[in-house]
C-alpha distance (Angstrom), angle and dihedral (degrees) to the residues before:
residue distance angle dihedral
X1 . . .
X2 4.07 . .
X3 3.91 110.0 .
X4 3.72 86.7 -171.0
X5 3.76 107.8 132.3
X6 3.99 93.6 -144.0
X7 3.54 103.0 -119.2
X8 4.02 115.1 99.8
X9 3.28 116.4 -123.1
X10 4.13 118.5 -136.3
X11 3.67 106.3 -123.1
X12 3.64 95.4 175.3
X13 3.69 144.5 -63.3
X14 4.37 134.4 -85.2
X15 3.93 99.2 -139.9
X16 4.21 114.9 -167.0
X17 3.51 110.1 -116.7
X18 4.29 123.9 -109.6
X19 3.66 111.2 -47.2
X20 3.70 122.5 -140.4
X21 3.63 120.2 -121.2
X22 3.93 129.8 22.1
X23 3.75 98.9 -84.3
X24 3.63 133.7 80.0
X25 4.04 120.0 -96.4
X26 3.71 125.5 -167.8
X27 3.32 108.7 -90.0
X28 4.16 141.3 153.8
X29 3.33 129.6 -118.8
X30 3.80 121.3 -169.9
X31 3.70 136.3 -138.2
X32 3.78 103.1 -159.1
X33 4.63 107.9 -156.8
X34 3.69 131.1 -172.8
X35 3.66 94.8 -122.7
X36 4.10 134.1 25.8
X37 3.61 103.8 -101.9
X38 4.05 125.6 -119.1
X39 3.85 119.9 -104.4
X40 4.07 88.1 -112.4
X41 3.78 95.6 55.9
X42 4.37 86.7 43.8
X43 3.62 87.4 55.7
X44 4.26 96.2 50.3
X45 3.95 89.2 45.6
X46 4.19 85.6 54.7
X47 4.14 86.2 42.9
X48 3.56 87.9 51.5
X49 3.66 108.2 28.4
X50 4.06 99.6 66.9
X51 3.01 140.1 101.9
X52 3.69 90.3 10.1
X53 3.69 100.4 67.6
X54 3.48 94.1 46.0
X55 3.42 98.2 41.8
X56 4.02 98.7 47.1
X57 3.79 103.9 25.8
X58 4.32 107.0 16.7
X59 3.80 99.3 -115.2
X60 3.77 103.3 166.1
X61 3.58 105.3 -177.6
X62 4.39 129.4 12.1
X63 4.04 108.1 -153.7
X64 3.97 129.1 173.6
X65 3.83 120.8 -135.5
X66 3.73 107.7 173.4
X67 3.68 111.7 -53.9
X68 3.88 96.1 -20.3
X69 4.18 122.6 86.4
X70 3.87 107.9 -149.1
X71 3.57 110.0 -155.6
X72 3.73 115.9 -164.7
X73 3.47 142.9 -154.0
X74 3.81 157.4 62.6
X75 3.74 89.1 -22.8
X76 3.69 118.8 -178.3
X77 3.49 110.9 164.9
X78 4.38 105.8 34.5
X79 3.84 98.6 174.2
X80 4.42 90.6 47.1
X81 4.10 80.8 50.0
X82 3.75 94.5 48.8
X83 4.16 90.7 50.6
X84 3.88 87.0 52.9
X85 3.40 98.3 46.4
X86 3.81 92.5 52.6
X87 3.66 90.2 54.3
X88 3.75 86.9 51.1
X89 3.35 95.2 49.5
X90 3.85 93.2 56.7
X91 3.72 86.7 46.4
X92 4.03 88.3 59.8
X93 3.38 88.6 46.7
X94 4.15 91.7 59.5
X95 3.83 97.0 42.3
X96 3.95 90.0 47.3
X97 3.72 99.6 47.8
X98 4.04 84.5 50.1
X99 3.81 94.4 44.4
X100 4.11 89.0 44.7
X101 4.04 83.9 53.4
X102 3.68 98.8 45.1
X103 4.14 80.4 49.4
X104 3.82 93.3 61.2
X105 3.76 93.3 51.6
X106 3.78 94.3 54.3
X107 3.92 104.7 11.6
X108 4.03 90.4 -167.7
X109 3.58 85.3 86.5
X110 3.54 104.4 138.5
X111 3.91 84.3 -151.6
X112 3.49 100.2 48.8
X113 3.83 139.4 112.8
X114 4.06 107.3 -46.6
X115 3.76 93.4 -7.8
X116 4.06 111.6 163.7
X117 3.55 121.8 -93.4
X118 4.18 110.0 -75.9
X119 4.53 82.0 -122.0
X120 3.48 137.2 23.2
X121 4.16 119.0 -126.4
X122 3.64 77.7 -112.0
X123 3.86 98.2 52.4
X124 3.56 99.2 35.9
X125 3.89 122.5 119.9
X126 3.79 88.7 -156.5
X127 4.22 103.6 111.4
X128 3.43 91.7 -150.4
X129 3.61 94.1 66.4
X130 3.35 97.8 55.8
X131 3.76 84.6 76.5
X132 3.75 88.4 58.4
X133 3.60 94.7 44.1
X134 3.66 89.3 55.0
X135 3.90 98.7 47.7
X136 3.92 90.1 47.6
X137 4.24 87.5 55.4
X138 3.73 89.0 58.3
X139 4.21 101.5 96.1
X140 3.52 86.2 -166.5
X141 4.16 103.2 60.4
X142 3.86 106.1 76.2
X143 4.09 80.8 53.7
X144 3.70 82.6 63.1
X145 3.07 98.9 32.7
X146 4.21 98.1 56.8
X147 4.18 83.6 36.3
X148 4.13 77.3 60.9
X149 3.33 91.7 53.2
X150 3.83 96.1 41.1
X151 4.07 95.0 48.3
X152 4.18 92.7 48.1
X153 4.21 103.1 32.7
X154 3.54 84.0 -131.9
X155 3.89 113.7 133.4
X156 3.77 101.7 -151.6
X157 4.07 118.7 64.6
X158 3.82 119.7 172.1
X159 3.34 131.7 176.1
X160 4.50 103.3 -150.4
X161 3.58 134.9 -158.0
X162 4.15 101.7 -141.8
X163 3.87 121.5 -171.4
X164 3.29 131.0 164.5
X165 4.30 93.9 -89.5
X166 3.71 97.5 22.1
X167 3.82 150.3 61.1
X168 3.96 118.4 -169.6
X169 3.64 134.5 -180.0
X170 3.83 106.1 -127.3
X171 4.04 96.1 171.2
X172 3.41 134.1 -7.6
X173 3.95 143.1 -159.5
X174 4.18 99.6 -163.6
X175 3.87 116.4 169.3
X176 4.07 85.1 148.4
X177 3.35 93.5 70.7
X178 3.78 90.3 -127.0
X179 3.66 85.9 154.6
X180 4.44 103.5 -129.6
X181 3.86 111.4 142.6
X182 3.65 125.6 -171.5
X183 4.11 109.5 -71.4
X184 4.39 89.4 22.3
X185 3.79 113.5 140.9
X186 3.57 123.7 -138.8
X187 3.83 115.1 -168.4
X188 3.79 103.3 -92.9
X189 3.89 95.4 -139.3
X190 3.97 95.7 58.8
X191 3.65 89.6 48.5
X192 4.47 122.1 99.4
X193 3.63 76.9 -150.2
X194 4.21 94.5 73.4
X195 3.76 87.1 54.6
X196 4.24 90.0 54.3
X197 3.78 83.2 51.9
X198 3.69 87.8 56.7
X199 3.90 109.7 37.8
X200 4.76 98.1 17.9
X201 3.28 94.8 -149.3
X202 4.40 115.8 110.8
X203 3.63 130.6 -100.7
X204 3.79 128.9 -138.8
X205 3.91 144.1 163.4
X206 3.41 135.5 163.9
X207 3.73 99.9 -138.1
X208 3.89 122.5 -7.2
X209 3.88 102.0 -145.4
X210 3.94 94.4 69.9
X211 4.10 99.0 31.0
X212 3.49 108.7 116.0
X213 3.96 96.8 -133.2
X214 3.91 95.2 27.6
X215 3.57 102.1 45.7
X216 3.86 89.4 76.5
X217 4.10 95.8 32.4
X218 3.68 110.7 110.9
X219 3.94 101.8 -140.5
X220 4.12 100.8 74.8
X221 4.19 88.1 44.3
X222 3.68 92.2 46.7
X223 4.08 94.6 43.9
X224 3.81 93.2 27.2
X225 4.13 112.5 -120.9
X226 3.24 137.8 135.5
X227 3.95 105.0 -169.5
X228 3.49 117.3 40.0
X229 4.02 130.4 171.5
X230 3.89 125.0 180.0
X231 3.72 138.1 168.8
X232 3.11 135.5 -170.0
X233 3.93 131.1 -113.9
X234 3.64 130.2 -139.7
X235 3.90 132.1 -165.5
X236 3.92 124.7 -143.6
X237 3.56 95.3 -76.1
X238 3.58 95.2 54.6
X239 4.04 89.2 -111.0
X240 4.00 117.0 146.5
X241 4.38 102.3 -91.9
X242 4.05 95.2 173.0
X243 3.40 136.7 -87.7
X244 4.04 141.5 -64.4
X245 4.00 101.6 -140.8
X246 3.90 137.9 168.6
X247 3.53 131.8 -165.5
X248 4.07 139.9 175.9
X249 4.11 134.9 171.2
X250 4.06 85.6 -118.7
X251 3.70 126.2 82.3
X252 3.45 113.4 -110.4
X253 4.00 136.7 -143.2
X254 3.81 106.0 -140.5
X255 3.96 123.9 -176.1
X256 3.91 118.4 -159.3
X257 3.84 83.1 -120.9
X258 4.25 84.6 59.8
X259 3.67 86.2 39.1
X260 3.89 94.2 56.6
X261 3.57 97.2 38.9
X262 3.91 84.8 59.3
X263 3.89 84.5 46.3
X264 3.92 90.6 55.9
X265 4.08 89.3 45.8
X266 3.90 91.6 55.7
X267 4.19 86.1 45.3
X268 4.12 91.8 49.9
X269 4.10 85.3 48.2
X270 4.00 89.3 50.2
X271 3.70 89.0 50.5
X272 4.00 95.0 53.1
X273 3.98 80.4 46.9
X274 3.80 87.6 53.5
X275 3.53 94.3 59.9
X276 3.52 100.3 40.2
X277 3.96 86.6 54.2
X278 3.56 105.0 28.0
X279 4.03 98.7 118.2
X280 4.25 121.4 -145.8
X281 3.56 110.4 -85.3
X282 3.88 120.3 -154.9
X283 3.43 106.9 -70.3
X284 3.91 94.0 -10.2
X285 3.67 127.8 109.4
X286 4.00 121.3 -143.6
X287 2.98 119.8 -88.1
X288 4.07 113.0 -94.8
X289 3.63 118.8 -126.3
X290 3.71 89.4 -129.5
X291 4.12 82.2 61.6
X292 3.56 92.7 52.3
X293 3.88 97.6 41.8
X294 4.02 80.7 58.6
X295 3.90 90.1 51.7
X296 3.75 88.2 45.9
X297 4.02 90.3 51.9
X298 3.84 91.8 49.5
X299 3.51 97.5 49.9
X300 4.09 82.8 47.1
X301 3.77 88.8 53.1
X302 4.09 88.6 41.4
X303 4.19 85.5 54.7
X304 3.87 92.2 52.4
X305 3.46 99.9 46.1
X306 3.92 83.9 65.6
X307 4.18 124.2 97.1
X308 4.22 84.6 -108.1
X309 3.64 121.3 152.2
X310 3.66 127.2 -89.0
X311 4.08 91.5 -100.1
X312 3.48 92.5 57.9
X313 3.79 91.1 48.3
X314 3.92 81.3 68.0
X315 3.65 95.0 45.0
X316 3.80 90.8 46.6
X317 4.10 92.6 54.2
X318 4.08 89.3 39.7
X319 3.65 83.5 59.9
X320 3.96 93.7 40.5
X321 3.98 87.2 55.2
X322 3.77 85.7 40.4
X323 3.87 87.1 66.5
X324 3.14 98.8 39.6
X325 3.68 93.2 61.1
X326 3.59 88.8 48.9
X327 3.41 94.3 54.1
X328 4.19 87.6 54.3
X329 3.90 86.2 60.0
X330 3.54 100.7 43.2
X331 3.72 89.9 52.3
């Protein structure tokens, strides 16, 4: 049983380093807690927290990785944030504890202690969900997803939406515990994945600490990995969708046959995207999922009919069975 008392305690704070220049630059400053924080206390720091710290300090955006709140923006002044957002935090504290008493005298509080989520994916008038909705309707991605997992040794698998001022979780494989769910933020500038936006070509290491380049990157130190592997994902048109990345605290031993096969996954998911996107043409229909399964199985076949090694001759008939289970569900 948790002993926790609920209320995050502030540890300390991540301040950005000197900027060059006079004027402000988007940057992150981090307040670092002893515990994550629940979804009620979240939503009374985002009642509270606006339009004050937008107004006085140019905090764009407030996101929560594990125990640490990001807060993002045109920041000018760091250390005058940090003194705010301590006096905010204690704030939270006070209207929480009173709304989590209020809750045990009538525990129908909508508000209260574990209530449900205000709107479902499917409900939600946020856009950017409805890229999360439509991964989590596809029967076929935590297959992937766990085959991911399977083909890499690496215990955390997420498929992301990645634009150019956001990073979302649209489904996830997590036997790390790393604690991402389906429609979770993380702050786009500490991800690898905002750099695949940029350049579209995939990222992969072995183990971060002795990569020459990653060693000294901030992003596995601040999230904790050591092998990492992501790809990116492309819709119909060929326009930038996200990325399919995997990540675990243990160094990894990848082969190029491992890293294709995880190439061919991220391809399979852009397909199922494809059809769930693919608009009516003039006198075309969409394109079925049965269609695309077929597509799929020939470019399978295509893959095996290569000189590849014997490890990808496994991958290649995973993925064969993969799409023939899909096929089953999509009748």
């Amino acid at each position: 049983m948790s002993t926790s008392p609920g209320f995050p305690a502030l540890i300390g704070f991540d301040l950005p380093g000197p900027q060059d220049g006079p004027a402000a630059q988007r940057v992150i400053v981090t307040a670092l807690l002893d515990e994550t924080p629940r979804n009620d206390w979240m939503r009374m720091l985002h009642r509270l927290a606006w339009p004050s710290l937008r107004v006085d300090h140019g905090v764009e955006q407030i996101r929560l990785v594990g125990k640490g709140i990001h807060f993002v923006g045109a920041i000018a002044d760091a250390r005058a944030l940090s003194a705010s957002v301590r006096g905010l935090f204690n704030e939270v504290n006070t209207k929480v504890l009173d709304r989590r008493l209020a809750a045990l005298e009538n525990p129908l509080d909508e508000d209260g202690p574990g209530a449900a989520p205000v709107a479902s994916l499917a409900s939600s008038t946020d856009p950017r969900l409805e890229d999360v909705a439509a991964l989590l309707a596809m029967p076929a991605v935590p297959g992937m997803l766990e085959l991911a997992s399977a083909m890499t040794g690496m215990r955390f698998v997420a498929v992301a939406r990645v634009t150019a001022d956001r990073w979302t979780a649209c489904a996830v494989h997590d036997r790390l515990d790393f604690g991402l769910r389906p429609g979770d933020d993380l702050v786009l500038e500490t991800t690898i994945c905002d750099e695949i936006r940029e350049h579209r070509h995939p990222v992969q290491f072995d183990q971060a600490s002795t990569h020459p380049v990653f060693s000294s990157h901030p992003t596995p130190a601040l999230y904790g990995f050591e092998s990492y592997i992501s790809v990116p994902l492309f819709r119909r048109d060929g326009g930038f969708h996200g990325t399919l990345c995997a990540l675990d605290p243990t160094p990894s031993k990848l082969d190029a046959a491992t890293v294709k096969g995880f190439e061919v996954l991220a391809g399979v998911i852009g397909a199922h995207l494809e059809v769930q996107e693919a608009p009516a043409e003039a006198g075309q229909p969409v394109v079925s999922m049965a269609e695309a399964l077929s597509v799929l199985s020939r470019q399978v076949d295509a893959l095996d009919a290569v000189t590849l090694p014997e490890q990808f001759r496994a991958v290649t008939a995973r993925l064969r069975a993969l799409v023939g289970a899909a096929r089953a569900v999509a009748g």
